[in-house]
N, C-alpha and C positions, 0 to 999 in steps of 0.2 A: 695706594691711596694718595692721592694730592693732600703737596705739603703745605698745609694753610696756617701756620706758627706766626708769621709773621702780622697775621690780622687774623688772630682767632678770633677776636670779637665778633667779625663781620657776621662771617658766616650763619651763625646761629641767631643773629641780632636778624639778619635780612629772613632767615627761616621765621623768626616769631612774628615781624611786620608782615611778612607775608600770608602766615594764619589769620593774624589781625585783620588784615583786609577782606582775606576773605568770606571770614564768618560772618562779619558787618556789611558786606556788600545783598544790596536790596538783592532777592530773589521772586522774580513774579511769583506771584500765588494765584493769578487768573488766567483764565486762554479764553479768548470770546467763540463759542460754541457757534455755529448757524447751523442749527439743526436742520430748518427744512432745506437749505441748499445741499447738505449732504442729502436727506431724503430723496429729493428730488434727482438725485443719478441711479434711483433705484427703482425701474418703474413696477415691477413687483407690490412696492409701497405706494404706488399713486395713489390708492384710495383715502389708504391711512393717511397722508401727507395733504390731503384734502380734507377730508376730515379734521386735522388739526391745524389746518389753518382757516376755516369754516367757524371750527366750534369757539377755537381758543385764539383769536390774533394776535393778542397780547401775549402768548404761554413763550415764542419764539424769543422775544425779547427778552424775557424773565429766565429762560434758559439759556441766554448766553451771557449771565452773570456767575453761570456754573463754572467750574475750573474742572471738575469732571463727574460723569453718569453713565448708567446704562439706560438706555430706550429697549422698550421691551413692546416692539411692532408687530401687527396680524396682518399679513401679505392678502393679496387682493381675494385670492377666492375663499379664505379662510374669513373676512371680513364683512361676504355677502349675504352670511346668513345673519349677522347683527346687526345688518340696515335698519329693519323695523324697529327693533329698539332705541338705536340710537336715533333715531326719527321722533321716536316716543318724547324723547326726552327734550328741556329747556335748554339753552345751546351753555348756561353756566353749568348745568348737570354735566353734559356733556363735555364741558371744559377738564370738571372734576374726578371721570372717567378717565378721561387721558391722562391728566397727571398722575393720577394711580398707576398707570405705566413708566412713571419716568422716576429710577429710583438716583437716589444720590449718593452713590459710587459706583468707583469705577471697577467692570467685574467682565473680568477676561476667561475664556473658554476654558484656561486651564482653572480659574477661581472657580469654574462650576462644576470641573470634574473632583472637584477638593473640596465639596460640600458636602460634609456628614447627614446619615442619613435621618438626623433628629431635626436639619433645618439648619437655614443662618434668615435671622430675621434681616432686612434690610428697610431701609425708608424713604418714601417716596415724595413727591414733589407733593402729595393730597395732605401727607401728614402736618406741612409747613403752612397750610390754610386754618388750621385751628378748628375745620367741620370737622374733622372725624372722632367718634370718639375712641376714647380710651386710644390703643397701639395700631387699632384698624387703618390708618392710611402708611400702613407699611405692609411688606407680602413676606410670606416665608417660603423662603427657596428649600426644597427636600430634592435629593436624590437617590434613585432607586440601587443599591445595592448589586445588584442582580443582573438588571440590564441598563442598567447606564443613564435610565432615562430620568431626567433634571423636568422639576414639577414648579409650578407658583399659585401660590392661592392664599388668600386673608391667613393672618395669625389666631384667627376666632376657629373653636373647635366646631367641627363639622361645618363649616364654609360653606355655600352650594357650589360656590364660583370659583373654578381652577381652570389652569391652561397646564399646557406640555410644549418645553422650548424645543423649537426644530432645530434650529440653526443657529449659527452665529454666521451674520449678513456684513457686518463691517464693523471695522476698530480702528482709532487712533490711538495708538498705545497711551495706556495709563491717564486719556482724557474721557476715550467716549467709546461706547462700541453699543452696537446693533444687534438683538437677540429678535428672531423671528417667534411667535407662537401661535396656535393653533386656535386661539379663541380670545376675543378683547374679557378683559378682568372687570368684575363687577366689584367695589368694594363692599365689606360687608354691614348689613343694616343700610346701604344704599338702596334706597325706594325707590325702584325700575319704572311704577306705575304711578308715580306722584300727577306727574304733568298730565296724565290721562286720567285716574279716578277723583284726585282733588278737585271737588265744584269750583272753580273762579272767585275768590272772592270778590273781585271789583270794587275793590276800596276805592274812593276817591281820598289819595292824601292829605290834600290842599283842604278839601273840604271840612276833615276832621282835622284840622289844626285849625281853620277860622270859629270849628264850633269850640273848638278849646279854650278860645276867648284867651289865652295869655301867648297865640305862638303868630302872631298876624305878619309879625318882618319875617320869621321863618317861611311863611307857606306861599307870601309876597317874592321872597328869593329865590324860590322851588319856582314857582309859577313862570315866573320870568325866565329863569334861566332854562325849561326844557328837561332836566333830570330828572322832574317828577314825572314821565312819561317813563322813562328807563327802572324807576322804583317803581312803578306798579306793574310792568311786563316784569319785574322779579318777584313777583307776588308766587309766582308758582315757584316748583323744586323744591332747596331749602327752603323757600323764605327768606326775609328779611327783618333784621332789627334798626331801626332810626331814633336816635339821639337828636332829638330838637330844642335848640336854646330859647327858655324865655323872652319876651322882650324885653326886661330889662338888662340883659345878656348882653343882649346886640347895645344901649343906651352907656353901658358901664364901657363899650372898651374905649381906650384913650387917642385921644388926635389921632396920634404915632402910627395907628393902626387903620389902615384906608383901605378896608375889607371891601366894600363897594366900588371902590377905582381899581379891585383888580381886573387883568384881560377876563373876557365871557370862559374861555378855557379853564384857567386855572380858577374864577370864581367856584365853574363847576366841580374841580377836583375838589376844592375846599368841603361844597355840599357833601359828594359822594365822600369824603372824609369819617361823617357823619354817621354813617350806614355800616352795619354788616351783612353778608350775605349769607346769613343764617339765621332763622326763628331761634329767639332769645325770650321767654319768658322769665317774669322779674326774679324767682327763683331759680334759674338757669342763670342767668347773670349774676346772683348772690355767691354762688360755687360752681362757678368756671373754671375750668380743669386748666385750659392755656393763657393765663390771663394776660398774654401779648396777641390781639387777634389784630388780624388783617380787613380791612375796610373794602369798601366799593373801589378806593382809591387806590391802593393795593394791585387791584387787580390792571387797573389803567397803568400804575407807573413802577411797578417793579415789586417782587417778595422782599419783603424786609424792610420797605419804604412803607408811610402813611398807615403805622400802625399804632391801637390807643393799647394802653394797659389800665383791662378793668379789674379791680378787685372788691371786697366787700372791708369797708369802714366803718366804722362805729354802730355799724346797724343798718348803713347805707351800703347803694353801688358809689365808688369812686372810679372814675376815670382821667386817666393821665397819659396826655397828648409831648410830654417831655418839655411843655413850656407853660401848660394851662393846666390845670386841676378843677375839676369839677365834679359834682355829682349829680345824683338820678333826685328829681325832686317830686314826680309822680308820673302816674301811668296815664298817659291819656288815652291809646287804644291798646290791644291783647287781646287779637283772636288768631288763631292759627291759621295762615302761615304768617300771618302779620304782627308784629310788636312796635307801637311807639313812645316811646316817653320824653318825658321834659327832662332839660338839664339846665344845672343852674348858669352854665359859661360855653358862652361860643368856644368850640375846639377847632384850634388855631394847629395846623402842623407845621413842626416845625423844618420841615423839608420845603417850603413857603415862608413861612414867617421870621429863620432864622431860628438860632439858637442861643440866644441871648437873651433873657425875658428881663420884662420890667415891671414892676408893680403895677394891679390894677386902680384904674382911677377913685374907685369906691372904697373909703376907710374900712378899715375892722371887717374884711370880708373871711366869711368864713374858712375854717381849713376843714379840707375836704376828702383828702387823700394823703398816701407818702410818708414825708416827714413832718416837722414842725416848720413849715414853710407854709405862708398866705398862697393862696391862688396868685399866678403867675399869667402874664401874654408875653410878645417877643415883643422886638422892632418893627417899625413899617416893611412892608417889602422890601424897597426901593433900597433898604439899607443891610439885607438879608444874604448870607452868602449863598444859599442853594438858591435862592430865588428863579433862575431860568435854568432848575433842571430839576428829574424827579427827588432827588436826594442833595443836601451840601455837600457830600464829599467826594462828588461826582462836578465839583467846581473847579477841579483842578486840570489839568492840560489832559486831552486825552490819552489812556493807557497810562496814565500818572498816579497811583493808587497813594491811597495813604501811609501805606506800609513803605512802599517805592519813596516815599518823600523822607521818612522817619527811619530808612536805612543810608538816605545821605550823610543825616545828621552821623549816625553811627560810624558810618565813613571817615567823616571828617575827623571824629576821637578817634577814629583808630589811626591817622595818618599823625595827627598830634602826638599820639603815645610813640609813635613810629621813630618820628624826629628825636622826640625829649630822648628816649633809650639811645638813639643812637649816638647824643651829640655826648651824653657820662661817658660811654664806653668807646668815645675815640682817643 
């Protein structure tokens, strides 16, 4: 053993700064995924990799926010007898099919030969939309006992809709891997024939907000900007629910806030803000099971971004946009697949507007939602950190995460504590 008597201290002192550092040193916690560029070196999967970049062009970019998944793919001739169907369907149906394929972890060939034969429920990209109900946008993996063979199908008893894993097609360790199967996954209480037996209903939006007589800047903002074409092609599938602000909504918000001088782009994110892409009638929205749902906007700019949290208050719906509070003030239409109602406050996201709010212009306005807090707006844009991107914390340099910034800090105390110990114990 080397004789270290003469600087025992060191020793042990450079061992502990060197723990120090290291436990506080940032460790990524993301890998940006491109799925369909790996897809695409597999042409087995051309169809499927068509398909989801057809149905879902957004879903690529929303899964390379993943740090890791399994993709659970149906190779080309296994997926020519579900043409019809998915032809059937609206291309958000079929957005919503697909990510019933993409579960959220990561699960390596030997994870599936070590799956008991009662199941491991897992969860998928559908579940994180807030349409499904109850545990259905997740699948239960079973393997058979016997002969080895690894099954997937809804966690709903008697399911119709199952597949059998073939293969394992590709993996990047402990990020992503590739699982082939023998039939694309229906999730369960998914309406296969919505888009084909539902009549049209052909709402004109615009129209029933000018007959509403209190919503004229709303349906003036829809008209102009083009979006209310895209809400009524989502009339069919789920349906849709739309939150539209009174006018004096739009009259109450203050200078600060130059909703009208935003780009045509982000004006319209703002709209599709507004919207969910799922039939919400008023007692569906009283007890809503995920009360953080995802919008139109959601789906343009990433999971997890431009999301409201509705719940039920004092007898009303409350909705909270994280800087606005609002509520449901009446039902102005409700026919299936369609829902709209009034709200009392423009909902401002705060991935736009910042996250700093400031009282609204109008004294004594009601509380709505939350805490014992008035209704809330932010900053002007202009003055807004996320402003030029889908989320603020997505402002920082890229591959810069927040955790990455806030284990500097942690760095720095532990290079502090590093110094002080050592300077006692010289």
């Amino acid at each position: 053993m080397a004789n270290i008597s003469s600087n025992s201290h060191f020793a042990p002192t450079s061992l502990l700064c060197f723990f120090l550092l290291l436990s506080s040193s940032p460790i990524p916690t993301t890998l940006a995924l491109n799925i369909t560029a790996l897809l695409s070196t597999i042409p087995d999967l051309s169809d499927f990799t068509a398909l989801l970049l057809s149905s879902a062009p957004n879903l690529a970019a929303e899964l390379s926010r993943r740090s890791s998944l399994t993709l659970l793919a149906v190779p080309n001739p296994y997926l020519s007898p579900s043409s019809d169907l998915t032809r059937r369907l609206s291309s958000s149906s079929r957005a919503d099919v697909l990510r019933y394929h993409i579960l959220l972890e990561y699960l390596s060939e030997y994870d599936l030969r070590r799956i008991p034969s009662s199941g491991k429920i897992v969860t998928t990209l559908l579940q994180t939309t807030g349409r499904a109900a109850s545990n259905f946008g997740s699948v239960n993996i079973t393997r058979d006992p016997s002969t080895g063979a690894v099954s997937v199908r809804s966690p709903a008893p008697y399911s119709p809709s199952n597949a059998t894993v073939l293969s394992l097609i590709k993996t990047l360790p402990y990020n992503v891997s590739v699982f082939a199967l023998d039939s694309l996954l229906v999730p369960y209480g998914f309406d296969l024939m919505a888009s084909e037996t539902r009549p049209p209903l052909g709402l004109n939006i615009t129209k029933v907000l000018i007959d509403g007589h209190n919503f004229n800047v709303a349906a003036s903002m829809l008209s102009a900007s083009g979006v209310v074409e895209e809400f009524e092609a989502d009339e069919g599938g789920a349906g849709i629910t739309l939150f539209v602000p009174v006018d004096t909504a739009f009259a109450d918000l203050p200078s600060t806030v130059r909703l009208q001088s935003l780009p045509a782009d982000k004006k319209a994110v703002v709209l599709k803000f507004h919207v969910l892409h799922s039939y919400y009638p008023l007692g569906s929205l009283q007890s809503i099971v995920n009360p953080v749902q995802p919008t139109l906007a959601t789906e343009d700019m990433g999971a997890g971004s431009f999301t409201l949290n509705i719940s039920r208050v004092n007898g009303s719906v409350g909705i909270d946009t994280g800087i606005v509070q609002a509520s449901v003030t009446q039902t102005v239409f409700d026919q299936n697949p369609v829902a709209i109602f009034g709200v009392s406050e423009v909902l401002l996201p705060r991935e736009i507007f910042g996250k700093n709010p400031i009282m609204m212009t109008k004294p004594g306005a009601p509380f709505v939602s939350g805490g014992a807090q008035p209704p809330y707006i932010s900053l002007s844009p202009e003055n807004s950190p996320g402003f030029d991107g889908p989320s603020s914390h997505l402002s920082s340099p890229p591959g810069l995460s927040e955790a990455a910034i806030n284990g500097f800090g942690s760095l720095g105390l532990a290079l502090v504590c590093c110094i002080g110990l050592y300077l006692l114990l010289v």
